[in-house]
Each structure stands twice: as structure tokens, then as C-alpha cells.
C-alpha positions as CSV (number, residue, x, y, z in Angstrom):
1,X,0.0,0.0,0.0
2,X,2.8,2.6,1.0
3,X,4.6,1.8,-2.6
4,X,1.6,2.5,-4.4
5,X,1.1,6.1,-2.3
6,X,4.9,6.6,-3.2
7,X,4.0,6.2,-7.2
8,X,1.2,8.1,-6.9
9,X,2.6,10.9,-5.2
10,X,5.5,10.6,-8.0
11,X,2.7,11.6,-10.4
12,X,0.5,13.5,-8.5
13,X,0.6,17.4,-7.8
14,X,-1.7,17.9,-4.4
15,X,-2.6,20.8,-4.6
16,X,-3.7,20.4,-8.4
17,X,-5.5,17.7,-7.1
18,X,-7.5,19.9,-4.6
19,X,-7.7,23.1,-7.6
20,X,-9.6,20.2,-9.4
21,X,-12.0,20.0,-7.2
22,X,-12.8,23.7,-6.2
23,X,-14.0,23.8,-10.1
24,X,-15.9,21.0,-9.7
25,X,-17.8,23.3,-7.2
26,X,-19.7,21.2,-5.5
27,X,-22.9,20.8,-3.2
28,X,-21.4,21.4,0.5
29,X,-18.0,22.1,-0.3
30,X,-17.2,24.8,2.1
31,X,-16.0,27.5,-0.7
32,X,-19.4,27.0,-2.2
33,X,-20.9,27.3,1.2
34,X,-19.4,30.7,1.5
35,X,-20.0,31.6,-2.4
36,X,-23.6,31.4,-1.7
37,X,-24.1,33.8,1.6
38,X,-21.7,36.4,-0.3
39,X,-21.9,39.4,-1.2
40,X,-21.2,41.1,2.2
41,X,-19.5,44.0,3.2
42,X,-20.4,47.5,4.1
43,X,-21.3,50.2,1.3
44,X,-19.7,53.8,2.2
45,X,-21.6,57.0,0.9
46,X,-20.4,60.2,0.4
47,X,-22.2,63.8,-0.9
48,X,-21.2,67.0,-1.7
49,X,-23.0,69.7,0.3
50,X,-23.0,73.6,-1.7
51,X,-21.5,76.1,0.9
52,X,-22.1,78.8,-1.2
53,X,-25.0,78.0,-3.1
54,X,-26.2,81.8,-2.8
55,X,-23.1,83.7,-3.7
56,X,-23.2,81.6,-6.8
57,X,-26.1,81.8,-8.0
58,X,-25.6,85.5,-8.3
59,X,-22.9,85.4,-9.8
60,X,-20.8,86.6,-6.4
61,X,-18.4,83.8,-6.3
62,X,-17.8,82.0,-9.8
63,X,-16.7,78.4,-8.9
64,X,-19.3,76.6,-6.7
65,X,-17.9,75.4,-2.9
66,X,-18.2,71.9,-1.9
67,X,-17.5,69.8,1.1
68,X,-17.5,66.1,1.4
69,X,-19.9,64.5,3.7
70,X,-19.6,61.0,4.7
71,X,-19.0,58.2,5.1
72,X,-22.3,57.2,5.8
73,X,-22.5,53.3,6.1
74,X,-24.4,50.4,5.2
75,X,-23.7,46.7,6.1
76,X,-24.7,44.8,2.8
77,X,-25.5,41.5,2.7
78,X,-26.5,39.4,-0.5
79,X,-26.5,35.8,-1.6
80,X,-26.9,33.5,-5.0
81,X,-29.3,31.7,-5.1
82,X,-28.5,28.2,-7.1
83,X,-31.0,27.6,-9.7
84,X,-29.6,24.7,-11.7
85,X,-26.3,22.9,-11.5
86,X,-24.2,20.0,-13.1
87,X,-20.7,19.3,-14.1
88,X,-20.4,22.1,-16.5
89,X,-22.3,24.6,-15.5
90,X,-24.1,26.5,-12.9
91,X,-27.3,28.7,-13.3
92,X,-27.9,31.0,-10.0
93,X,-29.4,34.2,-9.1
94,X,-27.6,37.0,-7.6
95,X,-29.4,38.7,-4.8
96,X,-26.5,41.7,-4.0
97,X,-28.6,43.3,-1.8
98,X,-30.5,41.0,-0.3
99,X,-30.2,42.9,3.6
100,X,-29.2,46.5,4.0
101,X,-29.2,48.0,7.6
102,X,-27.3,51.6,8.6
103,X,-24.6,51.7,10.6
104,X,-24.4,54.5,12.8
105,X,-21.0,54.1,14.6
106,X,-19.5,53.3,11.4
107,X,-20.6,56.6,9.6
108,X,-19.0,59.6,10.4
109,X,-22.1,60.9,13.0
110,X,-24.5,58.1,14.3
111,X,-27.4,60.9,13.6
112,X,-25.6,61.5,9.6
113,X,-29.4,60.9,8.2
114,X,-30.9,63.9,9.9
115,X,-28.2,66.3,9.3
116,X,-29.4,68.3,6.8
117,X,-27.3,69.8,3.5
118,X,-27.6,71.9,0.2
119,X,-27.3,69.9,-3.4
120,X,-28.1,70.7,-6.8
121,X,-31.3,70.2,-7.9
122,X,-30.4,66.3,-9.7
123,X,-33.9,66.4,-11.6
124,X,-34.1,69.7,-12.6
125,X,-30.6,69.3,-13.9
126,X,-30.6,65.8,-14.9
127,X,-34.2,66.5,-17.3
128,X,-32.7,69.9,-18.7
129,X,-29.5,67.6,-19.9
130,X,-31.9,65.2,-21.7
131,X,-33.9,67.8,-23.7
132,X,-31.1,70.3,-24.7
133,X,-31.0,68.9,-28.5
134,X,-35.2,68.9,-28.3
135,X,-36.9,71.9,-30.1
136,X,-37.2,75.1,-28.6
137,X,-41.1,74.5,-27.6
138,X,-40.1,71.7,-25.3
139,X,-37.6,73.8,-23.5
140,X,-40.1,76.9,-22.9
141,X,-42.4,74.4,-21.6
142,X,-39.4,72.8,-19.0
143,X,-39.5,76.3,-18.0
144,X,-43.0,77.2,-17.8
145,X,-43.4,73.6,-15.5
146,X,-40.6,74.1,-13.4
147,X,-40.6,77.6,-12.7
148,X,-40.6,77.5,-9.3
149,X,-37.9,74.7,-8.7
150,X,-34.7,75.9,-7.2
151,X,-31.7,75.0,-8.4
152,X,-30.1,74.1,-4.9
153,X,-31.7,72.2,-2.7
154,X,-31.3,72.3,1.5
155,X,-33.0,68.5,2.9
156,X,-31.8,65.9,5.1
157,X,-29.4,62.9,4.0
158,X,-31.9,60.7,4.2
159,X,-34.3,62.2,1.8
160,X,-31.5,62.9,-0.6
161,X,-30.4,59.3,-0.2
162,X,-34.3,57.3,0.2
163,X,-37.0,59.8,-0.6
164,X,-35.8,62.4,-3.2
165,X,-39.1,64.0,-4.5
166,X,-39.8,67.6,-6.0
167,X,-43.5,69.2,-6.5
168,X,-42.7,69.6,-10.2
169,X,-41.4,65.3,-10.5
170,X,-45.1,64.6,-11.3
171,X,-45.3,67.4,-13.8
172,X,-42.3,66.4,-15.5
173,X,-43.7,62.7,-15.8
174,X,-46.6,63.8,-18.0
175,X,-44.1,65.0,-20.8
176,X,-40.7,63.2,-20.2
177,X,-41.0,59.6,-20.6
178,X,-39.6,57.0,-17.7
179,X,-39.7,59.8,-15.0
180,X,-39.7,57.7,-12.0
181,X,-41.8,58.9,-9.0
182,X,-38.7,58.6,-6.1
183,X,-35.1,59.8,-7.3
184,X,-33.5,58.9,-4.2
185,X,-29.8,57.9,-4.8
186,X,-29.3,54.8,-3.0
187,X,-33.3,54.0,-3.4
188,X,-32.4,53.5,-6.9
189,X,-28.8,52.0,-6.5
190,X,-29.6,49.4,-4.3
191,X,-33.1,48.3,-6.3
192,X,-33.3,44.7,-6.3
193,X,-33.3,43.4,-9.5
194,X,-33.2,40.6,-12.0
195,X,-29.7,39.1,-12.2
196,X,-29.5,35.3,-13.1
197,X,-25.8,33.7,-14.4
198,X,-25.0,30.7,-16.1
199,X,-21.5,30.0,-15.5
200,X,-18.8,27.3,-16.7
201,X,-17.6,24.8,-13.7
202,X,-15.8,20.9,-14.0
203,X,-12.9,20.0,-15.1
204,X,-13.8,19.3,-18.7
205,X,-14.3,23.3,-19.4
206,X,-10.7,23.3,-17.9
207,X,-8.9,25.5,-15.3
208,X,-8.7,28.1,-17.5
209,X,-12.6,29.1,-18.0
210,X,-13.5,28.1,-14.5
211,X,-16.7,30.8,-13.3
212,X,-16.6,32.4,-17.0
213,X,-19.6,33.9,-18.0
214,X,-21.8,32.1,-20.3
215,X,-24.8,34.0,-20.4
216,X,-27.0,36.7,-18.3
217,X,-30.6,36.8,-18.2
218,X,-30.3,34.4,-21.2
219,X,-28.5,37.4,-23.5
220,X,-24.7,37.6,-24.0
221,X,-24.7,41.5,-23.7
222,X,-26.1,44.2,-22.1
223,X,-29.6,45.0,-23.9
224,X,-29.9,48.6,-22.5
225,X,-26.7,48.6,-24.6
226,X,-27.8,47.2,-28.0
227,X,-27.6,49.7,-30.4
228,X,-24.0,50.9,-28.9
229,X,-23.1,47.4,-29.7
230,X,-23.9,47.0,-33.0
231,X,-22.6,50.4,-33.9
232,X,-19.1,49.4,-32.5
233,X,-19.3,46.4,-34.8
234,X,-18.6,49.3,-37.8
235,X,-16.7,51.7,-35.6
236,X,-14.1,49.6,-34.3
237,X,-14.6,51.2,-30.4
238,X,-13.8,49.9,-27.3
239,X,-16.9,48.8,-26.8
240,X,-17.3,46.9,-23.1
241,X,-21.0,45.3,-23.4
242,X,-20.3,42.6,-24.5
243,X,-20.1,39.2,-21.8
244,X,-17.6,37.0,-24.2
245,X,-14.9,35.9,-21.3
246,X,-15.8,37.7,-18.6
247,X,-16.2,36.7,-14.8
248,X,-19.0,38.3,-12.7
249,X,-16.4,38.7,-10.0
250,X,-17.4,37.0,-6.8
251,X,-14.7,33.7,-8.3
252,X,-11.5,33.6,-10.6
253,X,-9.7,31.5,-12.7
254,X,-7.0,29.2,-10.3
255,X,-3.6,29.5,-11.3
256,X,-4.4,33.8,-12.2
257,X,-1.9,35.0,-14.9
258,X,-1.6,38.7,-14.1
259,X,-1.3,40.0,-17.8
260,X,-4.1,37.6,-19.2
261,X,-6.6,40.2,-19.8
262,X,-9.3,40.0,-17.0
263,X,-13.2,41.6,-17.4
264,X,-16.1,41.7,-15.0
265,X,-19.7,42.5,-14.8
266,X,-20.6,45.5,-13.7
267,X,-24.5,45.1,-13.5
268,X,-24.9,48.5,-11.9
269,X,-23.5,50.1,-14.8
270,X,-24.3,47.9,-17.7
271,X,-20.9,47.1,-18.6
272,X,-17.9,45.3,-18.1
273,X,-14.6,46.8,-16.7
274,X,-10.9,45.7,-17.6
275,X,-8.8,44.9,-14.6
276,X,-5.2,46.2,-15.2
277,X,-2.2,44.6,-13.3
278,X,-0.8,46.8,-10.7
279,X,1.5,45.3,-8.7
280,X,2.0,42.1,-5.6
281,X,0.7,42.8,-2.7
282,X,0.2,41.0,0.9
283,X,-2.8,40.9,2.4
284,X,-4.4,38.7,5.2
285,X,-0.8,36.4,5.3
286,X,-1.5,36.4,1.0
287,X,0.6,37.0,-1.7
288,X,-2.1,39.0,-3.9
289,X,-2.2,40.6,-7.5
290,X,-3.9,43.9,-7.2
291,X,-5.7,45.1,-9.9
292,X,-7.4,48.6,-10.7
293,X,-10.6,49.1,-12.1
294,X,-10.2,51.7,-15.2
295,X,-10.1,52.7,-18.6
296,X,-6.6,54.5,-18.5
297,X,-5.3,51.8,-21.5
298,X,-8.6,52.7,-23.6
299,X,-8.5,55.3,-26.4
300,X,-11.9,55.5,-28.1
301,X,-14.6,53.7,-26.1
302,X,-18.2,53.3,-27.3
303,X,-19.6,54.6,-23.9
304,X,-17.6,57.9,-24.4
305,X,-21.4,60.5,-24.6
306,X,-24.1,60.6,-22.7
307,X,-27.3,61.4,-24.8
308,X,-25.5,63.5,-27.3
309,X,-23.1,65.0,-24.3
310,X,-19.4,64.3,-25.0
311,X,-17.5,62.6,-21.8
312,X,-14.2,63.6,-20.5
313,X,-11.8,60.6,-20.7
314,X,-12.0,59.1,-17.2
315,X,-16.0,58.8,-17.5
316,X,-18.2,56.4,-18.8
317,X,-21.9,56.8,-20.0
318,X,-24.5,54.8,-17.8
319,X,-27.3,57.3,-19.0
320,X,-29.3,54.0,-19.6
321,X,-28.5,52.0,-16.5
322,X,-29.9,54.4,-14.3
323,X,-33.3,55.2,-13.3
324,X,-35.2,58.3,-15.4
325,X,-33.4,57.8,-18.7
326,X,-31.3,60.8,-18.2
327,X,-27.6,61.8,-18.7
328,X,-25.3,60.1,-16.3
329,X,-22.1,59.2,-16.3
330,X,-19.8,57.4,-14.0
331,X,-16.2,58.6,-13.2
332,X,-13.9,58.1,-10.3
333,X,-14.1,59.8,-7.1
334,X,-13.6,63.7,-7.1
335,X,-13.3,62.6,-10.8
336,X,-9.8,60.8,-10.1
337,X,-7.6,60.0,-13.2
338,X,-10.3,62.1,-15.5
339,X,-9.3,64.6,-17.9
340,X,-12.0,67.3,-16.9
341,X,-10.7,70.5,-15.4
342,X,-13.0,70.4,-12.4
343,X,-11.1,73.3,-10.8
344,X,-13.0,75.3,-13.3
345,X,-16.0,75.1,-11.6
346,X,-15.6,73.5,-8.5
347,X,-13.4,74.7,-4.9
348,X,-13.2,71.8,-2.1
349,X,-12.3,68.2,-4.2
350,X,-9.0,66.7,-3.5
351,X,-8.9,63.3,-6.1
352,X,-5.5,61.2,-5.0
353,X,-5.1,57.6,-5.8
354,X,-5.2,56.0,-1.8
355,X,-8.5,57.3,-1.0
356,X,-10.0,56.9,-5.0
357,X,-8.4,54.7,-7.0
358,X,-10.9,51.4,-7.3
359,X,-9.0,48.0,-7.0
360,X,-9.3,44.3,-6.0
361,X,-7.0,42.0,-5.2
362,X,-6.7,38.0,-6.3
363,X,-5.2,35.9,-4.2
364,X,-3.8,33.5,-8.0
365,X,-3.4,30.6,-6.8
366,X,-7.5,29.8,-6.0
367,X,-8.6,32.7,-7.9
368,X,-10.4,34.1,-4.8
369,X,-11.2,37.9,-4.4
370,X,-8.8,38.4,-0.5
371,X,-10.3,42.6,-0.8
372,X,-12.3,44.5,-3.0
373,X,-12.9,48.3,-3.0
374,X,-15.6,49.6,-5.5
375,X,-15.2,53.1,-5.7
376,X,-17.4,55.1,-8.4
377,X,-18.7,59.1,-8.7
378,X,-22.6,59.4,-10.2
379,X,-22.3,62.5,-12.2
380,X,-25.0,64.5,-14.3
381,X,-22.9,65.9,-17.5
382,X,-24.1,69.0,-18.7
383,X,-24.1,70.8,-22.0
384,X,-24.7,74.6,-23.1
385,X,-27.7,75.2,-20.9
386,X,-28.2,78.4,-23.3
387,X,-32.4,78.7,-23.5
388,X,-32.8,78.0,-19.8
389,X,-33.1,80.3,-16.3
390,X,-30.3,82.3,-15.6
391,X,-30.0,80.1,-12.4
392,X,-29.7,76.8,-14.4
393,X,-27.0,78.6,-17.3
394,X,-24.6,79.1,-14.6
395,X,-23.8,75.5,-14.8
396,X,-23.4,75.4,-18.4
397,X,-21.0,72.6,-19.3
398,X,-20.5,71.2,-15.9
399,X,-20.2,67.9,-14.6
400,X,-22.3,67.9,-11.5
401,X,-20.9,65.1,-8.6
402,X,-24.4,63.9,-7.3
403,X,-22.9,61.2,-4.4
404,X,-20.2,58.6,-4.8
405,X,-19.9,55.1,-3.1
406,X,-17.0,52.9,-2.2
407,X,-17.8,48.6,-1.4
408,X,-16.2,47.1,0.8
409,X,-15.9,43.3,1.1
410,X,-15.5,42.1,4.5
411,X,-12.9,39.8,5.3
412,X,-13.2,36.0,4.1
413,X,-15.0,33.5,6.9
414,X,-12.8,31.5,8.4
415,X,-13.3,28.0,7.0
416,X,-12.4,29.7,3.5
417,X,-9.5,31.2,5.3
418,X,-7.9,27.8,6.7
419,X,-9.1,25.7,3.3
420,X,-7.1,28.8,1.0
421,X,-4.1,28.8,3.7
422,X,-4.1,24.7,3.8
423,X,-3.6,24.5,-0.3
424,X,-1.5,27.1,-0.5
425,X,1.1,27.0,2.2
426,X,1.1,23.3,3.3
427,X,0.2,21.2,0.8
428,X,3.7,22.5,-1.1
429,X,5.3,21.4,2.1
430,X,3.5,18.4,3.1
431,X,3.8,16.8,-0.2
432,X,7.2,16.0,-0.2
433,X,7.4,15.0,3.8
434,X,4.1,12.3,3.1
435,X,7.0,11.1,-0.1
436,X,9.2,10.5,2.2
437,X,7.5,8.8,4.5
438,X,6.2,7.2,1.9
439,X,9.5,6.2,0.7
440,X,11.0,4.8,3.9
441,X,8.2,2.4,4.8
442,X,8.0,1.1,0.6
443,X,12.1,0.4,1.4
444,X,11.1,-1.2,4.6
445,X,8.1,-3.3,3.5
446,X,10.3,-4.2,0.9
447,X,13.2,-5.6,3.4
448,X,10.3,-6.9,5.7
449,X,9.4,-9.3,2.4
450,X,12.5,-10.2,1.7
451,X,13.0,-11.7,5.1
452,X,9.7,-13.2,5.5
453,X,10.5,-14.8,2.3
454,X,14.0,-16.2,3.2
455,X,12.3,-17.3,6.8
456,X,14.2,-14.8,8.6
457,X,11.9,-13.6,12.0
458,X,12.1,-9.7,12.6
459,X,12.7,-10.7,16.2
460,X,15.9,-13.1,15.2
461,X,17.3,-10.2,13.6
462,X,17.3,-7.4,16.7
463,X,18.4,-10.5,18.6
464,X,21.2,-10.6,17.2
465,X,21.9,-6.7,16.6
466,X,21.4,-6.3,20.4
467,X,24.2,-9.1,21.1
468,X,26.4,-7.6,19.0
469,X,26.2,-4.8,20.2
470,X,26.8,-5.7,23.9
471,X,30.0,-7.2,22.8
């Protein structure tokens, strides 16, 4: 028996053996335990609040004051639900926000909700940006119906964030198509809805593909996104709508190569996202690859205008991700690594790469996310607001910063901890020790036979030894 575990461990790599069979993914193995109650983390907030909303209005100051509020936190947990598996695939439904409750010691005041602060007006804004290129009529009757809107509001956090609502929002819906009745920011954000994955698992899709999109909602792109895909067909874009070899980033291919080209899913924005190679890190006893989250290797990309609005490089177009159909665009933090001169028209943002920069790091070896921080900046572009109030033409070609978010994952449980520190850190070592042990009782099974064989006892022998040596 021990010669035949010698052989085999001759030919047998361990902890290729046990890679094997985290792709097989299977029912009850603890990884896929842990898969299934994730998502979790905690979801940071931040807003800008106007300190001198008045004096510019008026025309008194001429760049617009803000100051970061925040974090204000949110423990998130989610799960996938398992829908259909077998050995090459899995079918499941991702619930990312399945509980949400506030943290108040977290957050930067346990009372942050009720604090009250001054932000632009994101529907009055957001509806002018959609009809700029509309005729003239349309535009005089914006103004007619929203006469009395402000272009600054002062509200609490928590209506901002859950219950956003303005007298004219029902007005509007009677002439601008998909109004929705509540625009509040993380109301909308954290809207459950339908995400269901088929993914590629087992060994005879191979290491390589392991948790590789197949499909989502049945459709191999982003519908929202349809016509931008088949005009990138002809234009030769960037174009990052498309699910061909991507992951949806709660699992990664074993054995990572840092400069294979890695996407994700990012449902929230209706696109995927290229992770670019950073550096090695260590984190939680881990070697890790970090990876950023960013277009800086892109030239032209398909999702570079929002509704006729051309983007700064740095942003992305999610006008038809988000809720009211309007122009939105996504950039980093404090607009981070974006070409837009935000000094311009802005006093109080500091972007730097420690507190903005989104990144996630692999640990390669299992392909299993060891820290993830999400960090992205909702933004209403804005053209030549020329045919508008006075109020509204002093943001003429802005991009206005409504809130911006970071995810946190939380660390790993841990079972997942032990199993990922097991494969990786003494399986390498134990392999070689079980050889040798392996090794010396084949030699002495083999010596034991021999004896037997000849009709030589065990006990004769150490007879004798112990005589001989008492000479």
C-alpha cells in the first residue's frame, strides 16, 4: 500500500489535485458554502453639500464650494441563489442586496441621516441635460413647468439618499417619458433586481474558464446597450458590453496569470470593466495581484457621450443604466484619473489615488477575491444650458458630482480562510514529507518481504543486533 502512495505521489501534484476540485464546485464544499451567503460588506456613501450655493447663483463667487460629507455606512449583505447545476455549469441568481441596515458608529455621525445639506437640484438638472438637443417649444415648456424649482436644494441625508421628491417630479412625468416617482440615490442604487448567471464549472471546461460567463438573463450583452453594440461592430470602439470571457467577479480562474486580460460584470453600470495589473501585494498572510478598475489603456470607447453629451476621458456613460433615462455618467471619485478640469468650476475636491483609486485584489493561486474596494462618482454631464433660467445657465457645461460610493468586502470566513491557507502554504510542504514517509516504509516493506520470504523472523534479527552490540 505505501509503494503504491509513493508512485502516486511521483505523479500527483496535491494541490492540483485539490484546484480540481474547487472547479468542480460542489454541493457542500465549504467554498461553495461561502460563495452562496456572499456578497457582504459595508457600502460607504459620500455627498457633496454647496457652501455657497447663494453667492453663486448671483454670480458673487464663480466656482461653486463643496464639502464632502460622509461616510455614511451600510452593512450589505446578499447571496446567490442556485437555480440549476451540473458538471459544467451553474445557473444561479444574484441577490447583491438582499439585507441593507445603517450603521451609525461606522458613519461619520450616528445621527448623519438627519443632518441636513444643500445639493443641486439632480432632476431639474438631470431632465434639462436630456432635452437640450429637443426643439425650442419643449424647452419653454421645461421652464414654464418648473418655474418655481430651485436649483439648490437644502434637505436631510436621508431624503436625498431614500426619498428624493420635488413638487414639479409629477409634472415632469406627464411629458418626459420614464420619470420615475422617487429619485432617491441609493433607493435606486440598491433596487433589487433581475440578475441570473449561467457560469462554466468541472474540469472538462478546464482550469482556464472556470466561473466564465456564459450568459445573463439568457443574452450575451447588455440590452440597455444594444444599439452601442452594434454600432461598434462598424466603428471599431472599445466597446465593453459585450459578456464573451468575462467573470461576474465574486470567483476567478485558479492559477491567475496577471497579464491575461481580465473583465467583469458591472450590473450597476451595464458594462464590463478591464482589470489592469498593478502590482503584488500582501494581504491577510496572501501573496495577492492587485488590480485597478479603469479605462486609462482605452482610447476610443463606445460609452464615451451621454445622450449626445461628450465625456471627459476618465468617464463612462450609464445614461441608460440608471433610473429616469437621463444623462449620467460614472467617473472616479472627485473625478480621479479624469481629464476634466474640475477646478474650473468647482473649490473643495481633492482626487489622490489611496482614497479613490478602485482595486481588487486575487489571491492567483484559487482565484479568490482576498479585498475588493468599488469606488465610483454618479455624475449629471451638462451641456450649453443656453435657452434655460439664468439660475440653471450658470452650470453650463459642468459635470455635476451627485454622491459617490465605495464597497467594501469584508474579510473572508474562516473555513475559507484555513481551506485557501491549507492548499497554498502546506500542501507545497506536506507533499514532499508524506513522499518520504512514503518512501521509507515502501524500502522497509520491501526488506520486511524479503526476510519473511527467506524465513528470517524480525525478532531473530534485533536478537542478534542487540548481542552484538553488547560485545
Amino acid at each position: 500500500m505505501s509503494s503504491i502512495l509513493f508512485v502516486l505521489s511521483l505523479k500527483v501534484d496535491y494541490q492540483w489535485v485539490l484546484t480540481q476540485e474547487h472547479i468542480r464546485f460542489r454541493k457542500g464544499f465549504p467554498t461553495q458554502g461561502n460563495w452562496i451567503s456572499s456578497p457582504y460588506g459595508t457600502l460607504k456613501s459620500y455627498l457633496f453639500n454647496v457652501t455657497n450655493g447663494e453667492a453663486f447663483l448671483n454670480g458673487t463667487d464663480s466656482k461653486i464650494n463643496v464639502q464632502e460629507i460622509g461616510p455614511i455606512v451600510y452593512r450589505i449583505k446578499g447571496r446567490n441563489e442556485i437555480l440549476n447545476q451540473n458538471d459544467d455549469s451553474v445557473t444561479y441568481q444574484k441577490l447583491r442586496y438582499d439585507e441593507i441596515e445603517f450603521d451609525p458608529d461606522a458613519s461619520c455621525a450616528p445621527d448623519i441621516l438627519n443632518q441636513t445639506v444643500i445639493l443641486p437640484n439632480f432632476i431639474l438638472f438631470g431632465t434639462a441635460a436630456k432635452l437640450h438637443d429637443w426643439v425650442f417649444l419643449v424647452r419653454y415648456a421645461f421652464n414654464a413647468i418648473t418655474v418655481k424649482e430651485p436649483a439648490l436644494i437644502k434637505q436631510t441625508i436621508n431624503y436625498f439618499l431614500w426619498n428624493f421628491t420635488t413638487p414639479a417630479l409629477n409634472s415632469l412625468s406627464s411629458y418626459v417619458p420614464n420619470i420615475v416617482s422617487n429619485c432617491g440615490m441609493l433607493h435606486n442604487a440598491l433596487k433589487k433586481k433581475e440578475e441570473i448567471y449561467n457560469v462554466k464549472i468541472g474540469t472538462k471546461n478546464g482550469i482556464e474558464n472556470f466561473f466564465k460567463v456564459n450568459n445573463l438573463n439568457n443574452k450575451t450583452y447588455f440590452p440597455e446597450q444594444s444599439n452601442r453594440l452594434k454600432n461598434s461592430k462598424h466603428d471599431y470602439q472599445y466597446c465593453p458590453i459585450d459578456l464573451a470571457e468575462t467573470f461576474d467577479n465574486s470567483l476567478f480562474t485558479p492559477y491567475l496569470d496577471p497579464l491575461r486580460e481580465i473583465n467583469i460584470i458591472a450590473g450597476e453600470a451595464c458594462r464590463t470593466h478591464r482589470l489592469n495589473y498593478v502590482d503584488i501585494v500582501k494581504h491577510l498572510g496572501f501573496t495577492g495581484y492587485r488590480f485597478a478598475i479603469n479605462d486609462d489603456s482605452v482610447g476610443s470607447s463606445c460609452l464615451d457621450n451621454a445622450m449626445g453629451i461628450k465625456l471627459h476621458k476618465g468617464m463612462f456613460d450609464v445614461s441608460k443604466c440608471l433610473f429616469n433615462d437621463v444623462p449620467s455618467a460614472f467617473s472616479l471619485p472627485h473625478f480621479y484619473g479624469s481629464s476634466y478640469n474640475w477646478s474650473e468650476h468647482f473649490e473643495g475636491l481633492s482626487p489622490n489615488r489611496e482614497s479613490h483609486e478602485a482595486t481588487v485584489i486575487i489571491e492567483p493561486i484559487s482565484g479568490i477575491p482576498i479585498e475588493e474596494k468599488y469606488r465610483f462618482q454618479s455624475n449629471i454631464p451638462l451641456p450649453d444650458m443656453t435657452g434655460y433660467s439664468k439660475e440653471l445657465q450658470r452650470f453650463s457645461k459642468m459635470v455635476i458630482p451627485t454622491f459617490w460610493y465605495e464597497y467594501d468586502l469584508e474579510d473572508l470566513p474562516s473555513m475559507v480562510l484555513f481551506l485557501m491557507r491549507f492548499n497554498i502554504f502546506i500542501v507545497p510542504i506536506a507533499q514532499p514529507i508524506c513522499m518520504g514517509v512514503f518512501l521509507i516504509l515502501t524500502i522497509w516493506s520491501f526488506f520486511y518481504v524479503c526476510l519473511t520470504l527467506k524465513g528470517i523472523k524480525m525478532s531473530y534479527l534485533l536478537y542478534k543486533f542487540r548481542s552484538e552490540k553488547n560485545k
